[in-house]
Every structure is written in C-alpha cells, then in structure tokens.
N, CA, C and O atoms as a printed pandas DataFrame, in Angstrom:
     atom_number atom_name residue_name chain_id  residue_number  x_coord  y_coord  z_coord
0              1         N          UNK        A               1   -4.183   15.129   41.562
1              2        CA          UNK        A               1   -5.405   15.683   41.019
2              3         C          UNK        A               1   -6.523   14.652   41.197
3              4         O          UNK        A               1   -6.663   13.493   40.806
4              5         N          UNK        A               2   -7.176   15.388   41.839
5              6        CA          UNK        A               2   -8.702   14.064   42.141
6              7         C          UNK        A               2   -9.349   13.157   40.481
7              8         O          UNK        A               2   -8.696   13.256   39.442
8              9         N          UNK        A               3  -10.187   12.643   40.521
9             10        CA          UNK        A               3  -10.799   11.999   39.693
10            11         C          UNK        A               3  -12.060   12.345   40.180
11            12         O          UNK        A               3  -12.284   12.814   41.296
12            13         N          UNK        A               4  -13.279   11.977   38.879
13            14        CA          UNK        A               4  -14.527   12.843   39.360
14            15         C          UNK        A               4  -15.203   11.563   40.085
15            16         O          UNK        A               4  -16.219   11.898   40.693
16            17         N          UNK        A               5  -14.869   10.023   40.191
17            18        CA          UNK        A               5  -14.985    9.140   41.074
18            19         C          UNK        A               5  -14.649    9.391   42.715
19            20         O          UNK        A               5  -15.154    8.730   43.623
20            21         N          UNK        A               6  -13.732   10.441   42.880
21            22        CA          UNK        A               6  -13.257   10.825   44.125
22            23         C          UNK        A               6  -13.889   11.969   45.085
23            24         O          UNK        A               6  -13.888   12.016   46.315
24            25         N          UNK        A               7  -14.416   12.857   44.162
25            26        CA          UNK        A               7  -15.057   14.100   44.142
26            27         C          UNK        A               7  -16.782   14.073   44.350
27            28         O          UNK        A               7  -17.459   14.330   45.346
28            29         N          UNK        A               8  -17.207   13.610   42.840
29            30        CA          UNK        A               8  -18.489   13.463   42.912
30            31         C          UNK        A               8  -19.415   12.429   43.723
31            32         O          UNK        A               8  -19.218   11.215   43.677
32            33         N          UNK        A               9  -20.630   13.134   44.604
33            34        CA          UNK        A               9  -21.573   12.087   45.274
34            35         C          UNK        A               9  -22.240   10.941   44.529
35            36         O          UNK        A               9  -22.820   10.001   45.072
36            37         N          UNK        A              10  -22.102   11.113   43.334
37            38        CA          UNK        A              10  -23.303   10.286   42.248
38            39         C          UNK        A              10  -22.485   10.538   40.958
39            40         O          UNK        A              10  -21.951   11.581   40.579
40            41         N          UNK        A              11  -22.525    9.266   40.359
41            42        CA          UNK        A              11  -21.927    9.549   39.587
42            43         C          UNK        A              11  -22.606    8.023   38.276
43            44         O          UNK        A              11  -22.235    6.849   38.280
44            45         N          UNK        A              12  -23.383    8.522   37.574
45            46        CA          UNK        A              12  -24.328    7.284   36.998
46            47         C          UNK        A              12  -24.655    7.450   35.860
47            48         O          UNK        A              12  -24.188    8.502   35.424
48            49         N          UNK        A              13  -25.350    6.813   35.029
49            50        CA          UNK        A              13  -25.958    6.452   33.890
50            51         C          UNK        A              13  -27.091    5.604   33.802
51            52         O          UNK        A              13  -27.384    4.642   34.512
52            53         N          UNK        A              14  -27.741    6.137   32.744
53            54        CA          UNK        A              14  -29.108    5.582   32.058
54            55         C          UNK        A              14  -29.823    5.767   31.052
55            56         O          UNK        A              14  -30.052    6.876   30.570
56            57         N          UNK        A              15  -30.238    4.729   30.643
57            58        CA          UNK        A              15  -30.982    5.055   29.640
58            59         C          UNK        A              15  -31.936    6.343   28.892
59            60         O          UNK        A              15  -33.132    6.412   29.175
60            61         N          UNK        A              16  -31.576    6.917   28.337
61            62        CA          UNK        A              16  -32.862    8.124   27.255
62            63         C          UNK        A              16  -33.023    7.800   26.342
63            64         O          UNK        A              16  -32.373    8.219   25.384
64            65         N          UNK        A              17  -34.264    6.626   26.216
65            66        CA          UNK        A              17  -34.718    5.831   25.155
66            67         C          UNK        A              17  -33.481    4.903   24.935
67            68         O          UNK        A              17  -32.433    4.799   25.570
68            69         N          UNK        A              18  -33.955    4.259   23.814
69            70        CA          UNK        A              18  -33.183    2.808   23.215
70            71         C          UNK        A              18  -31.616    3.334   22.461
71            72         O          UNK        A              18  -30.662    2.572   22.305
72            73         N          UNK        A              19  -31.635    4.809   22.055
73            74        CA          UNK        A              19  -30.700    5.606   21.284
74            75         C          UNK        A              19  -29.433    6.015   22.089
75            76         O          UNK        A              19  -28.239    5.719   22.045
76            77         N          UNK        A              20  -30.289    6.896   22.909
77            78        CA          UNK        A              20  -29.608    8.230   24.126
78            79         C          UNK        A              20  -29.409    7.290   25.592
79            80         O          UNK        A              20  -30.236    6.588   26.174
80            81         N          UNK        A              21  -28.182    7.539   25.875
81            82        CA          UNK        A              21  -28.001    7.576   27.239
82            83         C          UNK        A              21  -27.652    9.188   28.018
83            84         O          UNK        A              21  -27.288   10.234   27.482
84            85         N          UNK        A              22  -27.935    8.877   29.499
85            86        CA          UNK        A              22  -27.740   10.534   30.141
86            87         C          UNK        A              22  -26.910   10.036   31.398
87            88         O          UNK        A              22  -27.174    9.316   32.361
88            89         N          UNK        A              23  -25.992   10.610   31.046
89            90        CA          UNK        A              23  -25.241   10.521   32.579
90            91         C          UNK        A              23  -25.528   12.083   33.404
91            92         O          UNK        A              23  -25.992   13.166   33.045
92            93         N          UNK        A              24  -25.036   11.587   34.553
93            94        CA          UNK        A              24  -24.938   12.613   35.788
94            95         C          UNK        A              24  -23.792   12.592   36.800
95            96         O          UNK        A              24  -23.058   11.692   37.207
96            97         N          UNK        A              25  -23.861   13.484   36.981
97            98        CA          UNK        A              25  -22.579   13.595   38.167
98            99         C          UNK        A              25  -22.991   15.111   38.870
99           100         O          UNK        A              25  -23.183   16.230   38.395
100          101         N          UNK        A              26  -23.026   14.518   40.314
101          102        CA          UNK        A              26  -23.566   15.119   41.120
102          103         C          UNK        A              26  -22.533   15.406   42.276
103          104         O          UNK        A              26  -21.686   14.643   42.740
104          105         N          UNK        A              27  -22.844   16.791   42.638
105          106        CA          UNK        A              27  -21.589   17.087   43.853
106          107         C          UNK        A              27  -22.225   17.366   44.825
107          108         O          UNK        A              27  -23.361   17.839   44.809
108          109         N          UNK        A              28  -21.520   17.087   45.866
109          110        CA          UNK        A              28  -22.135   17.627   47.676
110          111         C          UNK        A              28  -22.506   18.855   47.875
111          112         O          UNK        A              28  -23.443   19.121   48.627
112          113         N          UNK        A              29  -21.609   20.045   47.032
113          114        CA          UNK        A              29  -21.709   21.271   47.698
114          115         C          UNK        A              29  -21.616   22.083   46.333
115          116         O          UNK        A              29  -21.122   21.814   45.238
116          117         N          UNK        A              30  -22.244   23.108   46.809
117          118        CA          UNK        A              30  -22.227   24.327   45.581
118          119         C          UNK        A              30  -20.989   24.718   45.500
119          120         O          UNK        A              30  -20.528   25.067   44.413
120          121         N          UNK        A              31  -20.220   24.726   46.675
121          122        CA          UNK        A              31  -18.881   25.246   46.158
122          123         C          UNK        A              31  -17.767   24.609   45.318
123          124         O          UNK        A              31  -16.702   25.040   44.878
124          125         N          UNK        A              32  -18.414   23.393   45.253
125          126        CA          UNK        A              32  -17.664   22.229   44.820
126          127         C          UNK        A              32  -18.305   21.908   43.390
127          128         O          UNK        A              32  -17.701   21.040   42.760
128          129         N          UNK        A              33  -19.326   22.413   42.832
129          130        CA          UNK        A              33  -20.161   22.426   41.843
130          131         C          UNK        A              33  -19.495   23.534   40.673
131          132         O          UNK        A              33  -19.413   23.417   39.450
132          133         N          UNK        A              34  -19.072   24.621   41.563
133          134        CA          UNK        A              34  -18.633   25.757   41.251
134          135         C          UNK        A              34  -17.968   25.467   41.020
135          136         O          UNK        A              34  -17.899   25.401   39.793
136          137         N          UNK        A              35  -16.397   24.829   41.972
137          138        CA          UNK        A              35  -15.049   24.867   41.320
138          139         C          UNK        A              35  -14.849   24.107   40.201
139          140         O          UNK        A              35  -14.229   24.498   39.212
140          141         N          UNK        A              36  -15.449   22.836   40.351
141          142        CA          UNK        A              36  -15.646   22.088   38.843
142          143         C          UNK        A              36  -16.055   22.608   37.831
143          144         O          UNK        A              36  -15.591   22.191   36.771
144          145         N          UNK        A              37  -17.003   23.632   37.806
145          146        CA          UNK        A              37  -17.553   23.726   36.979
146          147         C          UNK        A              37  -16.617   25.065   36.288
147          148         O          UNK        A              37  -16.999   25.537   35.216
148          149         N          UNK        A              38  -15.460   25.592   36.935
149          150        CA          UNK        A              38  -14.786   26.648   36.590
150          151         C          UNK        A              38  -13.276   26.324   36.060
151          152         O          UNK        A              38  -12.341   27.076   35.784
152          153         N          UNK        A              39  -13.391   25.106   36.033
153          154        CA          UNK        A              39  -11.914   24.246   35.743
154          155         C          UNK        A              39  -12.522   24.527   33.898
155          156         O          UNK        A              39  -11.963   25.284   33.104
156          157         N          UNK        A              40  -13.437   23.906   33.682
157          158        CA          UNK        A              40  -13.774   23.834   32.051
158          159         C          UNK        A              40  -13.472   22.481   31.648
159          160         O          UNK        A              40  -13.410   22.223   30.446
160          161         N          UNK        A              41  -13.331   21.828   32.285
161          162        CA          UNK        A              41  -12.961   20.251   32.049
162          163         C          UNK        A              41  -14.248   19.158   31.470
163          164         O          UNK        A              41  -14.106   18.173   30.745
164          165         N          UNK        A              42  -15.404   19.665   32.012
165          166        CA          UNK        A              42  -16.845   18.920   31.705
166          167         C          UNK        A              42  -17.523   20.310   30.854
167          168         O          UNK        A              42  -18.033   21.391   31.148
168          169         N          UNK        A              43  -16.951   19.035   28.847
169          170        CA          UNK        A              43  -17.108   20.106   28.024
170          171         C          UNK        A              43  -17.809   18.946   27.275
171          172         O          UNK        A              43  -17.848   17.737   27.500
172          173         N          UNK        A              44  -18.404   19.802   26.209
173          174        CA          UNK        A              44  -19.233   18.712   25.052
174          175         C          UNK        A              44  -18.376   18.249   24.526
175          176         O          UNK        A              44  -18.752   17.171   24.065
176          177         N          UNK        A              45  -17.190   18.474   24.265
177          178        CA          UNK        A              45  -15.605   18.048   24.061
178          179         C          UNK        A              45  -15.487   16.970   24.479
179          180         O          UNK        A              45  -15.446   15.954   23.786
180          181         N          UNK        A              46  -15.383   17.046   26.203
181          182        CA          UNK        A              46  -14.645   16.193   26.671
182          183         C          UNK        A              46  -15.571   14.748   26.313
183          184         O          UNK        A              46  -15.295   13.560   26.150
184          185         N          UNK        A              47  -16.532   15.390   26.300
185          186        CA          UNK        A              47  -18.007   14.427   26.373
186          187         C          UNK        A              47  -17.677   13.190   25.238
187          188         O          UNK        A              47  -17.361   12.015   25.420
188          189         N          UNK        A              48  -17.869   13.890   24.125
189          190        CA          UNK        A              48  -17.516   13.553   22.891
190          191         C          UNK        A              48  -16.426   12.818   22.803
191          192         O          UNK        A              48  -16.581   11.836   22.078
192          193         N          UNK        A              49  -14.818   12.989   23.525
193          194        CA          UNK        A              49  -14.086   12.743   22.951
194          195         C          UNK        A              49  -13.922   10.863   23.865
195          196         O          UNK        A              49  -13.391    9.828   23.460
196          197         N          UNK        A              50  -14.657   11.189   25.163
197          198        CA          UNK        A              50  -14.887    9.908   26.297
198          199         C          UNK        A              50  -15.841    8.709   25.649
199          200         O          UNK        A              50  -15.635    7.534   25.951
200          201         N          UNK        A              51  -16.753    9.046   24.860
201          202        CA          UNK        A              51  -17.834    8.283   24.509
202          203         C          UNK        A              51  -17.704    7.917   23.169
203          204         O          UNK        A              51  -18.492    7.102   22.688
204          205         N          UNK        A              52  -16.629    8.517   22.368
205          206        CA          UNK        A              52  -16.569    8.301   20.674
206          207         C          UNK        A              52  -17.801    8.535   20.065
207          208         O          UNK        A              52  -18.414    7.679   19.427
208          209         N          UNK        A              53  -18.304   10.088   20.316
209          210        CA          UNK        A              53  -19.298   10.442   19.366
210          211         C          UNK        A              53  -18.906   12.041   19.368
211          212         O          UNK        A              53  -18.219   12.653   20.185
212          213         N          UNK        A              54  -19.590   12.528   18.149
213          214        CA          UNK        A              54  -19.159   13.970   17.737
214          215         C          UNK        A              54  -19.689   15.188   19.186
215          216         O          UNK        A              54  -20.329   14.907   20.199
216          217         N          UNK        A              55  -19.370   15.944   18.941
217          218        CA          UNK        A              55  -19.420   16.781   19.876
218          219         C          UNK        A              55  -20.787   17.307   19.890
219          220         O          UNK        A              55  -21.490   17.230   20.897
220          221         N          UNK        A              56  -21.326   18.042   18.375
221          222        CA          UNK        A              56  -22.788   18.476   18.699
222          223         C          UNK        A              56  -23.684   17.231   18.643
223          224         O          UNK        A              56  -24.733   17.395   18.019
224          225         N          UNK        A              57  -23.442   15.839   19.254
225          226        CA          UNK        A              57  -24.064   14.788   19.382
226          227         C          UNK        A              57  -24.435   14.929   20.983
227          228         O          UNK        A              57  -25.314   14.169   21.388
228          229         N          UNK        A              58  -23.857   15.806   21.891
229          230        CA          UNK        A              58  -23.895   15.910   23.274
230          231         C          UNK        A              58  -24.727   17.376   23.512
231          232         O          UNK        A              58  -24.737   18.476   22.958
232          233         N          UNK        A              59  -25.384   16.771   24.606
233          234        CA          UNK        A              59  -26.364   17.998   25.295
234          235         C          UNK        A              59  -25.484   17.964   26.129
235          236         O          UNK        A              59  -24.778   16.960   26.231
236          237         N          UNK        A              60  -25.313   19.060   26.933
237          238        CA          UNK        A              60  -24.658   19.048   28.449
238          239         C          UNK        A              60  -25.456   20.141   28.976
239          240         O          UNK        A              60  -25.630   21.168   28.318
240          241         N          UNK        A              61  -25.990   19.953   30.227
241          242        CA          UNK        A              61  -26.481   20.995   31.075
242          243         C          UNK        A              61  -26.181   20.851   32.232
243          244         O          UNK        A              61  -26.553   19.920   32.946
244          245         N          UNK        A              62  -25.231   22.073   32.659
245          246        CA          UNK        A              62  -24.809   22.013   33.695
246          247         C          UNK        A              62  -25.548   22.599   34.531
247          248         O          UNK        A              62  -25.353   23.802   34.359
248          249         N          UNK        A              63  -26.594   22.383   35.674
249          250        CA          UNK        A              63  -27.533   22.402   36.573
250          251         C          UNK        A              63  -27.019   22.564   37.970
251          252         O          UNK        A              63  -26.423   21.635   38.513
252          253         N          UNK        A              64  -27.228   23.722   38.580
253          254        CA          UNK        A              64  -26.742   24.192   39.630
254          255         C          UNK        A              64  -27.423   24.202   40.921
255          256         O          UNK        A              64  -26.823   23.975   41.972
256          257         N          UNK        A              65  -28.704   24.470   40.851
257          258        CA          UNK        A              65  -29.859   24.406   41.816
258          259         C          UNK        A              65  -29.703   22.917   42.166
259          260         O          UNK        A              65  -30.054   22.578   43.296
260          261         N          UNK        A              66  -29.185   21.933   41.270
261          262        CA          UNK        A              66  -29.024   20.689   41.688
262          263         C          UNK        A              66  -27.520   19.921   41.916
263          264         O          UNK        A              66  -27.349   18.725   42.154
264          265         N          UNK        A              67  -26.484   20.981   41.768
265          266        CA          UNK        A              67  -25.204   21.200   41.782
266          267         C          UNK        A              67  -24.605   19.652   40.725
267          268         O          UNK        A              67  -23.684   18.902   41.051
268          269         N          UNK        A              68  -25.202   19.576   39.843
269          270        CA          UNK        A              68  -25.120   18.585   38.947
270          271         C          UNK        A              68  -25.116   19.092   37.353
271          272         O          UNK        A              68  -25.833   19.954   36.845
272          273         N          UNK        A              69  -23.946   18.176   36.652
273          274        CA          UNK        A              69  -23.558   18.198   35.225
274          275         C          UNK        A              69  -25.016   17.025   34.514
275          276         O          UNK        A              69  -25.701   16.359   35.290
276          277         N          UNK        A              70  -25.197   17.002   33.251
277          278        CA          UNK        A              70  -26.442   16.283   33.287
278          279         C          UNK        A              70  -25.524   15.919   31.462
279          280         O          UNK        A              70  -25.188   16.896   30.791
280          281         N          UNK        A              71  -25.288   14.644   30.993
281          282        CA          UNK        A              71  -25.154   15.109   29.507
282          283         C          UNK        A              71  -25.617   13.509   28.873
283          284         O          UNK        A              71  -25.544   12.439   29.477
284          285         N          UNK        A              72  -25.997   13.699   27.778
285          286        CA          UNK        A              72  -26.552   13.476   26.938
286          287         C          UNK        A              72  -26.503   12.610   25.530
287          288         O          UNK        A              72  -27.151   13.047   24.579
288          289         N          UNK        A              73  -25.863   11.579   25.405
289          290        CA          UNK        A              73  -25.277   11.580   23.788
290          291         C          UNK        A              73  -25.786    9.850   23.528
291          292         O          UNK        A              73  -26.377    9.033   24.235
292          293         N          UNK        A              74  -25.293    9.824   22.338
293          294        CA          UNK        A              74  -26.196    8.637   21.530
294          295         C          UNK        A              74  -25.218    7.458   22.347
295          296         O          UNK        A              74  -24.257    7.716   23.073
296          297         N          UNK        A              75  -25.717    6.197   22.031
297          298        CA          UNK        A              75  -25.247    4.851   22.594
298          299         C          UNK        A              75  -24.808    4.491   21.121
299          300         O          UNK        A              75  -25.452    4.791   20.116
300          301         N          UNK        A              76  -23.488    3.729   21.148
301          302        CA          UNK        A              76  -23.201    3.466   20.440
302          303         C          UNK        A              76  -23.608    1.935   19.544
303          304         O          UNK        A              76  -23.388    1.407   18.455
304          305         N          UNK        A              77  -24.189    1.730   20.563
305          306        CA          UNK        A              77  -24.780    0.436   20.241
306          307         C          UNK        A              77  -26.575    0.271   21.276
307          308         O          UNK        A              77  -26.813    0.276   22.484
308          309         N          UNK        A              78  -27.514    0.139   19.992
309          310        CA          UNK        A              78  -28.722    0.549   20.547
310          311         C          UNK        A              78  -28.897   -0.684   21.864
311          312         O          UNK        A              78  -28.276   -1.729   22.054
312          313         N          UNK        A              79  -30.135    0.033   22.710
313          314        CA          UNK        A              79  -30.416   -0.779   23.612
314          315         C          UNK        A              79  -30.951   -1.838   23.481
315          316         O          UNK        A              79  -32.001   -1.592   22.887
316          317         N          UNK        A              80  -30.880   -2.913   23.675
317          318        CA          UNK        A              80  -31.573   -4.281   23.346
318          319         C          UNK        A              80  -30.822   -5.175   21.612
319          320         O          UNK        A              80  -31.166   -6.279   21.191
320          321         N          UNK        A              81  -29.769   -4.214   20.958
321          322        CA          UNK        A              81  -29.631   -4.308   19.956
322          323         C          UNK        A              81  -28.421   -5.524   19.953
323          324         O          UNK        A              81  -27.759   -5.837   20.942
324          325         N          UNK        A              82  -28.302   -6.140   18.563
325          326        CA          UNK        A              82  -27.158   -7.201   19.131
326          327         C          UNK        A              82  -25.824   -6.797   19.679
327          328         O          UNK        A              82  -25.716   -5.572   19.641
328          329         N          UNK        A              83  -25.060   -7.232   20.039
329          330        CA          UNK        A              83  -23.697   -6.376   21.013
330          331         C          UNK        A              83  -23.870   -5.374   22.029
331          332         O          UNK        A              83  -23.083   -4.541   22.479
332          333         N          UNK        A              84  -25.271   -5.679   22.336
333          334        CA          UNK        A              84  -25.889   -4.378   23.725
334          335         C          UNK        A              84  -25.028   -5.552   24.641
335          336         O          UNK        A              84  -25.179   -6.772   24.579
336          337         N          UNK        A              85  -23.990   -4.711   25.589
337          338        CA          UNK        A              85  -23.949   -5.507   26.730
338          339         C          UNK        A              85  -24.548   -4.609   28.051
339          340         O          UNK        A              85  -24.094   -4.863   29.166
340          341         N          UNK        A              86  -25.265   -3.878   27.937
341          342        CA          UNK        A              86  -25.741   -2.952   28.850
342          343         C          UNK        A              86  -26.919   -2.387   28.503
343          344         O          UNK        A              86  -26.950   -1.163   28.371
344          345         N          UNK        A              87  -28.511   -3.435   28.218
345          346        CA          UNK        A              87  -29.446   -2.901   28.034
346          347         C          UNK        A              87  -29.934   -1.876   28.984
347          348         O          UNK        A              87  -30.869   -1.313   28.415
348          349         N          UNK        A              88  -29.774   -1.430   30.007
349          350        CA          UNK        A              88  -30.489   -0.720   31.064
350          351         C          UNK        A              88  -29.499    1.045   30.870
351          352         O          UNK        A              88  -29.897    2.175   31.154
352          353         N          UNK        A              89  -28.364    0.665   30.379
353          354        CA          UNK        A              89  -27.661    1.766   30.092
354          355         C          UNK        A              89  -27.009    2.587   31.807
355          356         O          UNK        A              89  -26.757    3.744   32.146
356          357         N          UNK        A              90  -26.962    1.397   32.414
357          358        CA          UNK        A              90  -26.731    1.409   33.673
358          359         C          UNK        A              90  -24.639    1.899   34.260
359          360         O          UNK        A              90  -24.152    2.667   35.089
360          361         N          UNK        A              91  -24.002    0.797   33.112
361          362        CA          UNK        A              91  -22.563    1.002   33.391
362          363         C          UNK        A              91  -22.295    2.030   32.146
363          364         O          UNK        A              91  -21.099    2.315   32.069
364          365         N          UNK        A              92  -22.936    2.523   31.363
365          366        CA          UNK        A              92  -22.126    3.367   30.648
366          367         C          UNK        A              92  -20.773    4.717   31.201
367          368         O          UNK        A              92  -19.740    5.176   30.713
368          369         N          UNK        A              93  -21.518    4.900   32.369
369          370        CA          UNK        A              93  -20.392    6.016   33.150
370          371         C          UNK        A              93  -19.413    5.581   33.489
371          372         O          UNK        A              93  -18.957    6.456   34.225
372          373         N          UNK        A              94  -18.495    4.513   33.452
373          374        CA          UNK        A              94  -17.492    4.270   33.455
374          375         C          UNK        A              94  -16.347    4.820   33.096
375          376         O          UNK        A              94  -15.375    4.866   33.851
376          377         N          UNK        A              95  -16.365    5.365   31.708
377          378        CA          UNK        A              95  -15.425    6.255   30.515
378          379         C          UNK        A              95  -14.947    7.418   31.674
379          380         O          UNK        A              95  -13.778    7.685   31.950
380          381         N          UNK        A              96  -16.114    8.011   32.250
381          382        CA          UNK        A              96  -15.568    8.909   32.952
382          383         C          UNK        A              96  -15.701    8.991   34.352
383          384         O          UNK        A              96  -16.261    9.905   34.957
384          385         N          UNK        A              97  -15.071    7.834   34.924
385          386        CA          UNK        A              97  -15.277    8.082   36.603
386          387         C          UNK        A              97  -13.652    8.510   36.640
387          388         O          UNK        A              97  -13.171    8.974   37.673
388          389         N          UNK        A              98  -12.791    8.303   35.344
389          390        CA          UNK        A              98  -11.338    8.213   35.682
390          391         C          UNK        A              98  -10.938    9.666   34.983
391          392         O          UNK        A              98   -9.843    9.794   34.434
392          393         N          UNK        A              99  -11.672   10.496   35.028
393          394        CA          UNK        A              99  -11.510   11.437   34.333
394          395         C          UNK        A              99  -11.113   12.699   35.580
395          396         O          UNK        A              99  -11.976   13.087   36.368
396          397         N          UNK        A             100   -9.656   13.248   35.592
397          398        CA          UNK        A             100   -9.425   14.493   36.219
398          399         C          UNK        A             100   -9.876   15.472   36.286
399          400         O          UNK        A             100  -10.275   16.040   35.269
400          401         N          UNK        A             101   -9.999   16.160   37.811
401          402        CA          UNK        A             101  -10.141   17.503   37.698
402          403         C          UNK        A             101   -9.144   18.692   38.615
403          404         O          UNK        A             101   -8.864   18.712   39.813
404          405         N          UNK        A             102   -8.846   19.431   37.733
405          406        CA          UNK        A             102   -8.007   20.512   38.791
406          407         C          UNK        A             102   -8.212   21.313   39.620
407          408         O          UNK        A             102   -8.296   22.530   39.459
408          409         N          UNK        A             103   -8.323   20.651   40.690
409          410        CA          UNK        A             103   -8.858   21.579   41.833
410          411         C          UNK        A             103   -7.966   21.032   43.072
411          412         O          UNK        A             103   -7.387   19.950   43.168
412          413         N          UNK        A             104   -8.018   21.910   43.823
413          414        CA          UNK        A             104   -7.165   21.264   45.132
414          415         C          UNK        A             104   -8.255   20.959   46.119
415          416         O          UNK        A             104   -9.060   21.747   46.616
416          417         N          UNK        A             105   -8.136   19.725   46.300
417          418        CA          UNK        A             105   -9.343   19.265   47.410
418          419         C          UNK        A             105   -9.305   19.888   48.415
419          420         O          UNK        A             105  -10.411   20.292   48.775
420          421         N          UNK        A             106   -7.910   20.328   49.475
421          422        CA          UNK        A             106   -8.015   20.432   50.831
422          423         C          UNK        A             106   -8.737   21.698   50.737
423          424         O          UNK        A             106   -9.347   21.841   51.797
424          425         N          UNK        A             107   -8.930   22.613   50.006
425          426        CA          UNK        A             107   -9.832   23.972   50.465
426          427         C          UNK        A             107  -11.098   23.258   50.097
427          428         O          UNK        A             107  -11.854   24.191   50.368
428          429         N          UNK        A             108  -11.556   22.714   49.860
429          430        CA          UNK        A             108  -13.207   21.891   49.976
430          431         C          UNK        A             108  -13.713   21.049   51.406
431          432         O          UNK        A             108  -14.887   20.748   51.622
432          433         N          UNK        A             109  -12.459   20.713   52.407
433          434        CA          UNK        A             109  -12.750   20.516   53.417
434          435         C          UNK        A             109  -13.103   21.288   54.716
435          436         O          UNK        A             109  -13.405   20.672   55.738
C-alpha cells in the first residue's frame, strides 16, 4: 500500500498565523485525486488523530480544481513560542508523509 509520500506531488506545510498551521498535499492527476479521495482515509479524523488535536479543531477542504487536500489545525506549540522548534511551520507535515493509502498504484500508470 503506497504512502501519501509515494503518491503525492507536494506534500508541505506552513504557517496560518502564529496559532494555525495548513498543510497540503497535492496530486498529479484528477484521477488520482479521485481515488484518494474515495478511499476516505484524509478525514478530520485522521487529521486530528496525526497532529494530537480534536477533530472539530481541523478544517479540511478537499479541492479538486486543484486536485489537492488543504487542512488546517492549531500548532501545538505557538510560533516563535518557547519549545517552537519550527517557527516557519515548514516541517510540520511529517506526521503524515507515512500515512497509507488504499489504492493500487499500477492502474494510475
């Protein structure tokens, strides 16, 4: 089963304000936007359960015209704040580059 490190073109984080970080994960192809997005795997759930914050703490918008997941949730430690080791909110996507999805790659080639 792929990982969304394996799958996705972009796959990043950043800052939304000193509070919020927003990750993204971005795919090559609509069809590939689609199948991910039909697994149910990139949930405010999963969101929540990757980042250790409550669930309605996560926006998720899954954005198609841009074949991209977009989500949303508080930093657990503010930006610039003491124990920030990531003021720019740059490595936060880490939690989930190792995160599965069920799809069979070879029909995407």
């Amino acid at each position: 089963m792929p990982a969304i490190k394996d799958i996705a073109s972009v796959c990043r984080s950043k800052n939304a304000g000193p509070f919020m970080v927003t990750l993204d994960i971005v795919f090559e192809t609509d069809d590939l936007f689609d199948r991910v997005a039909a697994t149910g795997v990139l949930t405010r759930e999963r969101f929540a359960t990757l980042y250790q914050v409550r669930p309605e703490q996560v926006q998720l918008t899954p954005y198609r015209a841009a074949r991209a997941f977009k989500a949303t949730l508080p930093r657990l430690v503010s930006s610039g704040d003491v124990g920030d080791t990531d003021v720019y909110g740059s490595q936060q996507h880490a939690p989930m580059l190792d995160l599965e999805i069920p799809i069979d790659m070879e029909r995407a080639r």
